[in-house]
C-alpha positions in Angstrom: 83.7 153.2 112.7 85.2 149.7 112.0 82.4 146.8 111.4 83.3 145.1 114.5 82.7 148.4 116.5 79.2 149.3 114.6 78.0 145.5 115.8 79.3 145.9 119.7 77.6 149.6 119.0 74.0 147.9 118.2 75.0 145.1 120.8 74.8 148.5 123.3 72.2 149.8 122.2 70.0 146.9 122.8 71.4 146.6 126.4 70.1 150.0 126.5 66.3 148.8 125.9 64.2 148.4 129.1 64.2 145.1 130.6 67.3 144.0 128.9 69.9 142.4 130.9 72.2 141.3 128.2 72.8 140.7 124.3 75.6 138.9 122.2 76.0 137.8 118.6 76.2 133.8 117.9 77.0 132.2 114.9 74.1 129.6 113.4 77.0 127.1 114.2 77.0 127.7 118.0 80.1 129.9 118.6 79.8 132.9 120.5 81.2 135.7 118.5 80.7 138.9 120.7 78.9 140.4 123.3 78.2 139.6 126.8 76.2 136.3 128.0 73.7 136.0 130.9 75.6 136.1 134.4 76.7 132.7 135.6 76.2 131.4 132.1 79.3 129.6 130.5 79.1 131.8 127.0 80.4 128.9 125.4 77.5 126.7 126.1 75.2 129.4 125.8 76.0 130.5 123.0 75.5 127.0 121.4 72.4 125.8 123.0 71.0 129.0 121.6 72.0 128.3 118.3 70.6 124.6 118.8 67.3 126.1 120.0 66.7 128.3 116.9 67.8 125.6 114.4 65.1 123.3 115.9 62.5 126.3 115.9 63.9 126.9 112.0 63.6 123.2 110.8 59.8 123.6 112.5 58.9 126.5 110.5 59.8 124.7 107.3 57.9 122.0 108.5 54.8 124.1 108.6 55.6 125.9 105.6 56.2 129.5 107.8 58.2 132.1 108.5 59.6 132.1 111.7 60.0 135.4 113.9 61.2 135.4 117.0 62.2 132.3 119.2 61.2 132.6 122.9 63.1 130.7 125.7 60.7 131.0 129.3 62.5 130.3 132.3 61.5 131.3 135.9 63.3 134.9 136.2 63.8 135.4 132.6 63.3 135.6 129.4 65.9 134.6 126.1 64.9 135.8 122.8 66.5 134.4 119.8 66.5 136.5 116.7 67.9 136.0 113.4 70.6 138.0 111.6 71.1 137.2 108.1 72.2 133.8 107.2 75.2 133.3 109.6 73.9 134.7 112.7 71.4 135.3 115.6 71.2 137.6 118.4 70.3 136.1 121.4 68.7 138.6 124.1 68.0 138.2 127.9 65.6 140.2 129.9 63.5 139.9 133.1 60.0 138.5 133.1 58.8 141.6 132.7 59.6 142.5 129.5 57.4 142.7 126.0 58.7 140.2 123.9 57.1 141.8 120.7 58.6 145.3 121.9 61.9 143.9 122.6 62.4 141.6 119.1 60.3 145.0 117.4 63.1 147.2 119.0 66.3 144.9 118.7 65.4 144.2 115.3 65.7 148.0 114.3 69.0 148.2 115.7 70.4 144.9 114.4 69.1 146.0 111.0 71.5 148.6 110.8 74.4 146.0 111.4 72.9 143.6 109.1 74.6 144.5 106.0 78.1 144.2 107.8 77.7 140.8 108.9 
Protein backbone atom coordinates (compact mmCIF):
# COMPACT_ATOMS: atom_id res chain seq x y z
CA UNK A 1 0.00 0.00 0.00
CA UNK A 2 1.46 3.42 -1.19
CA UNK A 3 1.64 6.28 1.66
CA UNK A 4 -0.97 8.23 0.09
CA UNK A 5 -3.33 5.20 0.22
CA UNK A 6 -2.40 4.17 4.02
CA UNK A 7 -3.47 8.10 4.94
CA UNK A 8 -7.02 8.03 2.75
CA UNK A 9 -7.13 4.33 4.55
CA UNK A 10 -6.98 5.91 8.31
CA UNK A 11 -8.96 8.98 6.73
CA UNK A 12 -11.84 5.94 6.24
CA UNK A 13 -11.49 4.50 9.05
CA UNK A 14 -12.24 7.50 11.13
CA UNK A 15 -15.40 8.18 8.95
CA UNK A 16 -16.18 4.76 10.10
CA UNK A 17 -16.29 5.97 13.93
CA UNK A 18 -19.90 6.73 15.24
CA UNK A 19 -20.97 10.17 14.91
CA UNK A 20 -18.46 11.05 12.33
CA UNK A 21 -19.69 12.82 9.35
CA UNK A 22 -16.37 13.57 7.78
CA UNK A 23 -12.44 13.79 8.11
CA UNK A 24 -9.56 15.37 5.92
CA UNK A 25 -5.89 16.03 6.42
CA UNK A 26 -4.70 19.94 6.44
CA UNK A 27 -1.48 21.18 6.39
CA UNK A 28 -0.46 23.68 9.56
CA UNK A 29 -0.23 26.22 6.58
CA UNK A 30 -4.00 25.96 5.76
CA UNK A 31 -4.03 23.87 2.50
CA UNK A 32 -6.27 21.07 2.32
CA UNK A 33 -4.35 18.07 1.43
CA UNK A 34 -6.90 15.07 1.32
CA UNK A 35 -9.99 13.95 2.46
CA UNK A 36 -13.46 15.08 2.32
CA UNK A 37 -14.76 18.53 4.00
CA UNK A 38 -18.06 19.08 5.77
CA UNK A 39 -21.09 19.42 3.15
CA UNK A 40 -21.64 22.92 1.82
CA UNK A 41 -18.23 23.80 3.17
CA UNK A 42 -15.78 25.43 0.52
CA UNK A 43 -12.61 22.82 1.46
CA UNK A 44 -10.43 25.55 0.69
CA UNK A 45 -11.59 27.85 3.39
CA UNK A 46 -12.07 25.19 5.58
CA UNK A 47 -9.32 23.73 5.46
CA UNK A 48 -7.57 27.12 6.43
CA UNK A 49 -9.70 28.48 9.03
CA UNK A 50 -8.95 25.18 10.64
CA UNK A 51 -5.48 25.52 10.46
CA UNK A 52 -5.91 29.18 11.81
CA UNK A 53 -8.02 27.93 14.70
CA UNK A 54 -5.36 25.39 15.93
CA UNK A 55 -2.38 27.79 15.49
CA UNK A 56 -4.24 30.31 17.86
CA UNK A 57 -5.18 27.32 20.28
CA UNK A 58 -1.19 26.24 19.88
CA UNK A 59 0.34 29.79 20.53
CA UNK A 60 -2.26 29.62 23.79
CA UNK A 61 -0.84 26.61 25.05
CA UNK A 62 2.70 28.03 24.95
CA UNK A 63 1.34 30.83 26.63
CA UNK A 64 0.32 28.76 29.60
CA UNK A 65 3.17 26.69 29.45
CA UNK A 66 0.84 23.28 28.27
CA UNK A 67 0.34 20.84 26.11
CA UNK A 68 -2.38 21.15 24.03
CA UNK A 69 -4.85 18.10 23.07
CA UNK A 70 -7.55 18.38 21.18
CA UNK A 71 -9.08 21.74 19.77
CA UNK A 72 -12.98 21.78 19.87
CA UNK A 73 -14.98 23.99 17.40
CA UNK A 74 -19.05 24.07 18.82
CA UNK A 75 -21.52 25.04 16.39
CA UNK A 76 -25.32 24.42 16.50
CA UNK A 77 -25.55 20.94 14.68
CA UNK A 78 -21.96 19.99 15.00
CA UNK A 79 -19.01 19.43 16.25
CA UNK A 80 -15.15 20.10 14.45
CA UNK A 81 -12.28 18.57 16.28
CA UNK A 82 -8.87 19.66 15.38
CA UNK A 83 -6.12 17.26 16.09
CA UNK A 84 -2.48 17.39 15.48
CA UNK A 85 -0.35 15.14 13.28
CA UNK A 86 3.21 15.58 13.66
CA UNK A 87 4.71 18.85 12.84
CA UNK A 88 3.17 19.54 9.33
CA UNK A 89 -0.32 18.53 9.84
CA UNK A 90 -3.72 18.25 11.58
CA UNK A 91 -6.75 16.21 11.13
CA UNK A 92 -9.72 18.11 11.28
CA UNK A 93 -12.96 15.92 12.18
CA UNK A 94 -16.74 16.67 12.01
CA UNK A 95 -19.51 14.91 13.83
CA UNK A 96 -23.04 15.64 15.15
CA UNK A 97 -23.74 16.98 18.51
CA UNK A 98 -23.92 13.90 19.75
CA UNK A 99 -20.75 12.65 19.72
CA UNK A 100 -17.92 12.11 22.66
CA UNK A 101 -15.26 14.38 21.94
CA UNK A 102 -12.72 12.49 24.25
CA UNK A 103 -13.94 9.06 22.38
CA UNK A 104 -13.63 10.56 19.09
CA UNK A 105 -9.94 12.41 19.48
CA UNK A 106 -9.08 8.89 21.79
CA UNK A 107 -10.21 6.80 18.70
CA UNK A 108 -8.98 9.11 15.64
CA UNK A 109 -5.77 9.45 17.35
CA UNK A 110 -5.16 5.55 17.24
CA UNK A 111 -5.80 5.49 13.74
CA UNK A 112 -3.90 8.54 12.68
CA UNK A 113 -0.95 7.17 14.80
CA UNK A 114 -0.49 4.47 12.40
CA UNK A 115 -0.10 7.08 9.53
CA UNK A 116 1.97 9.32 11.52
CA UNK A 117 5.30 8.01 10.60
CA UNK A 118 4.37 8.49 6.77
CA UNK A 119 3.62 11.99 6.99
Amino acid sequence: MSELSAVRSALDDIRKIDHVLDASLVSRGGMFVMGGSPRGAHRETFAAMSAIIFGAAETTSTELKDRLGKVTVELTEQLVFLIGVGPKYLVAVTTDREADGDKIAREAGGIISRVEPLL
